[in-house]
C-alpha positions as CSV (number, residue, x, y, z in Angstrom):
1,X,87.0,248.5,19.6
2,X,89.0,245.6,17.9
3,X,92.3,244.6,19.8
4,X,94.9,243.3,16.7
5,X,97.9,242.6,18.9
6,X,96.2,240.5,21.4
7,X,95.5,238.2,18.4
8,X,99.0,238.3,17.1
9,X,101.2,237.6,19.9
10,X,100.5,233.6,21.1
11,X,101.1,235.0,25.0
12,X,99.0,238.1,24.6
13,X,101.7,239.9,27.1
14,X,103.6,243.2,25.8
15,X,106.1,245.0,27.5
16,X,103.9,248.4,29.2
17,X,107.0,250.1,30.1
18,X,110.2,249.5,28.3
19,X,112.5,246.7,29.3
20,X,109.4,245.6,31.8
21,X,106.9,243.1,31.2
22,X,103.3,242.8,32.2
23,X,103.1,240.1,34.3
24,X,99.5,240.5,35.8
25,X,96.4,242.3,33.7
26,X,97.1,244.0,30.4
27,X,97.0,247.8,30.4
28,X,95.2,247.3,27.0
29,X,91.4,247.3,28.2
30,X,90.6,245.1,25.1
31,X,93.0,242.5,25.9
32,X,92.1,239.9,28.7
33,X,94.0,240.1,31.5
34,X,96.6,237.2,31.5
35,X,100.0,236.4,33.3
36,X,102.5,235.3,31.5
37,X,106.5,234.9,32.1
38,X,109.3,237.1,30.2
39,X,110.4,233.9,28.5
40,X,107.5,233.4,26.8
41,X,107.0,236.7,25.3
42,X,110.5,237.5,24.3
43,X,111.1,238.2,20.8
44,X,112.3,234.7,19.0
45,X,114.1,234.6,15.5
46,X,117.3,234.3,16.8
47,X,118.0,231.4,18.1
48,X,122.1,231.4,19.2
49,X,124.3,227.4,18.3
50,X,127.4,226.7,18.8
51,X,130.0,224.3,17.5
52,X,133.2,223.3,19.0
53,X,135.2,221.2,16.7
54,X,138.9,219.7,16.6
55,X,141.2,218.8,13.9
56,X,143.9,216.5,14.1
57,X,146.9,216.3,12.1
58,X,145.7,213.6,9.5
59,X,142.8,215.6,8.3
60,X,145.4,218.5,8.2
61,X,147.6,216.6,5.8
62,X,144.7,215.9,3.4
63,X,143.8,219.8,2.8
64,X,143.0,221.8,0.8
65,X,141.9,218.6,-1.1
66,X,139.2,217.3,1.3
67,X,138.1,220.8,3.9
68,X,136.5,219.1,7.1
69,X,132.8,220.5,7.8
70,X,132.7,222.1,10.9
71,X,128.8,223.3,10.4
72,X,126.7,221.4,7.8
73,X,124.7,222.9,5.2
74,X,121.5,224.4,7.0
75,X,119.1,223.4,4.2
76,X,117.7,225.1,0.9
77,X,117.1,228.8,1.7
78,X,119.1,228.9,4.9
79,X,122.3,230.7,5.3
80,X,125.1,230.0,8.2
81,X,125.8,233.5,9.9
82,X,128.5,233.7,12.4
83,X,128.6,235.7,15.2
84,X,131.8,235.1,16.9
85,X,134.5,232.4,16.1
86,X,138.0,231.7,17.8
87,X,140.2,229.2,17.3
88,X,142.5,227.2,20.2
89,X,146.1,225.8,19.0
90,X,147.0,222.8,21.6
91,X,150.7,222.8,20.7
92,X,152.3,219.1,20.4
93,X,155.6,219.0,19.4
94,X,156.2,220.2,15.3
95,X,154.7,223.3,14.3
96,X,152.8,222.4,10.8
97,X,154.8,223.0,7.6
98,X,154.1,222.6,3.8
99,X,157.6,222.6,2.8
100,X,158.3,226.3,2.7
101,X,156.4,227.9,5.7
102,X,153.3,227.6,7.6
103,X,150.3,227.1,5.8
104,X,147.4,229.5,6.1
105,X,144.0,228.1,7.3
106,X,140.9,229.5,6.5
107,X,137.2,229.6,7.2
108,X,134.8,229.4,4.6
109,X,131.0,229.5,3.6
110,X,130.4,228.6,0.1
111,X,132.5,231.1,-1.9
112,X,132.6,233.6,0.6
113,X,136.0,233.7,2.5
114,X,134.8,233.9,6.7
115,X,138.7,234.1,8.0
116,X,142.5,233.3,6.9
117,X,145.4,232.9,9.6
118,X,149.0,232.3,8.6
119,X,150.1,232.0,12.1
120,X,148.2,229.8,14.2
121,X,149.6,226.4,12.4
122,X,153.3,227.8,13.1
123,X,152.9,228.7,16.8
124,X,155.4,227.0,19.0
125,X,153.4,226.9,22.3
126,X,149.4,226.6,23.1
127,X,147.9,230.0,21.2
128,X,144.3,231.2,21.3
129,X,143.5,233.6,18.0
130,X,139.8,235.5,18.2
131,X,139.0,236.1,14.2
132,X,137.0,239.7,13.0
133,X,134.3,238.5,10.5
134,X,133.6,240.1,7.1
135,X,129.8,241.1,6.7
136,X,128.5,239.3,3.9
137,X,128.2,240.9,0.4
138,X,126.5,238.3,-1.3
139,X,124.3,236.1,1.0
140,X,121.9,234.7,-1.3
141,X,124.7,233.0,-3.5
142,X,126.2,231.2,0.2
143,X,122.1,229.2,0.3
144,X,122.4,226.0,1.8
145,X,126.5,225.9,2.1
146,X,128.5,224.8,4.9
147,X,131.3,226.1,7.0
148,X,134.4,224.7,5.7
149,X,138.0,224.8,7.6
150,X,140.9,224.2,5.2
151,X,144.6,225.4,4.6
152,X,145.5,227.1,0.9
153,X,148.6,225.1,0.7
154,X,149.0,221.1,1.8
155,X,151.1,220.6,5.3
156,X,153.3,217.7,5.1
157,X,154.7,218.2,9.3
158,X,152.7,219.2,12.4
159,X,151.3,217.2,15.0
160,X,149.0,220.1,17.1
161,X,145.4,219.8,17.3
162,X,143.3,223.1,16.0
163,X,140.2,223.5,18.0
164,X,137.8,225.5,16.4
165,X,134.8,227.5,18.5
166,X,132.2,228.9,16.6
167,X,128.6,230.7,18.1
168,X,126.3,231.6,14.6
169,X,123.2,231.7,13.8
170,X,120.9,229.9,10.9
171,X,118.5,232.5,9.1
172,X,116.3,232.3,6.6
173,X,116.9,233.9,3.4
């Protein structure tokens, strides 16, 4: 009798209940009997990063024209997949302004809009903003792009700094 997912699996443990792990002799009677921890069996694929950045009023004043990178291009046939982002407003003392309101940041991978907030730039005191992400509709076109923060219109006022918190994921396409 052959034994295929001994072979497969680089720890030879499975789970022989669910959510418990065999920690002493496989109850496979073709698999050798081997210990192993949790750790080294669990599933792997998705491996969690984070990124915390902050953006200071100069690099403010030169968007939309120059976005600042907050996550750099994962590499050809990897995609950027957020899986939570929130951004932190430390208040100075001039709420950003372009002129006529309060420019909108936004989030972006490739072409594919992430988040927009018209608020957040104009707060008056400290403000913490948790953003809803779209689910991607074209993934293969966003290949190898990076996550860009920029505003649609240029702020000419505004001294706060914007710290960005992002957790995501790389996959492979």
């Amino acid at each position: 009798m052959s034994c295929n997912r001994c072979n497969t699996n680089p720890c030879n443990c499975y789970p022989s209940i669910p959510n418990q792990w065999n920690t002493g002799p496989t109850v496979n009677s073709c698999c050798p009997p081997k210990a192993c921890a949790p750790a080294a069996c669990a599933p792997t694929g998705l491996n969690l990063l984070y990124a915390g950045i902050a953006t200071i009023n100069l690099e403010f004043f030169n968007m939309p024209v120059v976005p600042k990178i907050l996550i750099t291009a994962p590499g050809p046939g990897k995609l950027i997949v957020p899986i939570s982002m929130w951004s932190f407003l430390a208040f100075g003392t001039t709420p950003y302004s372009d002129g006529v309101g309060t420019p909108t940041i936004k989030m972006d991978i490739g072409s594919q809009g992430i988040i927009t907030d018209s608020a957040i730039l104009g707060a008056l005191a400290d403000q913490t903003t948790q953003y809803t992400l779209p689910i991607y509709t074209t993934p293969g076109n966003l290949a190898n792009q990076p996550l860009t923060l920029s505003t649609i219109s240029q702020p000419i006022v505004g001294d706060s700094v914007l710290y960005s918190y992002i957790i995501y994921t790389i996959v492979n396409l």
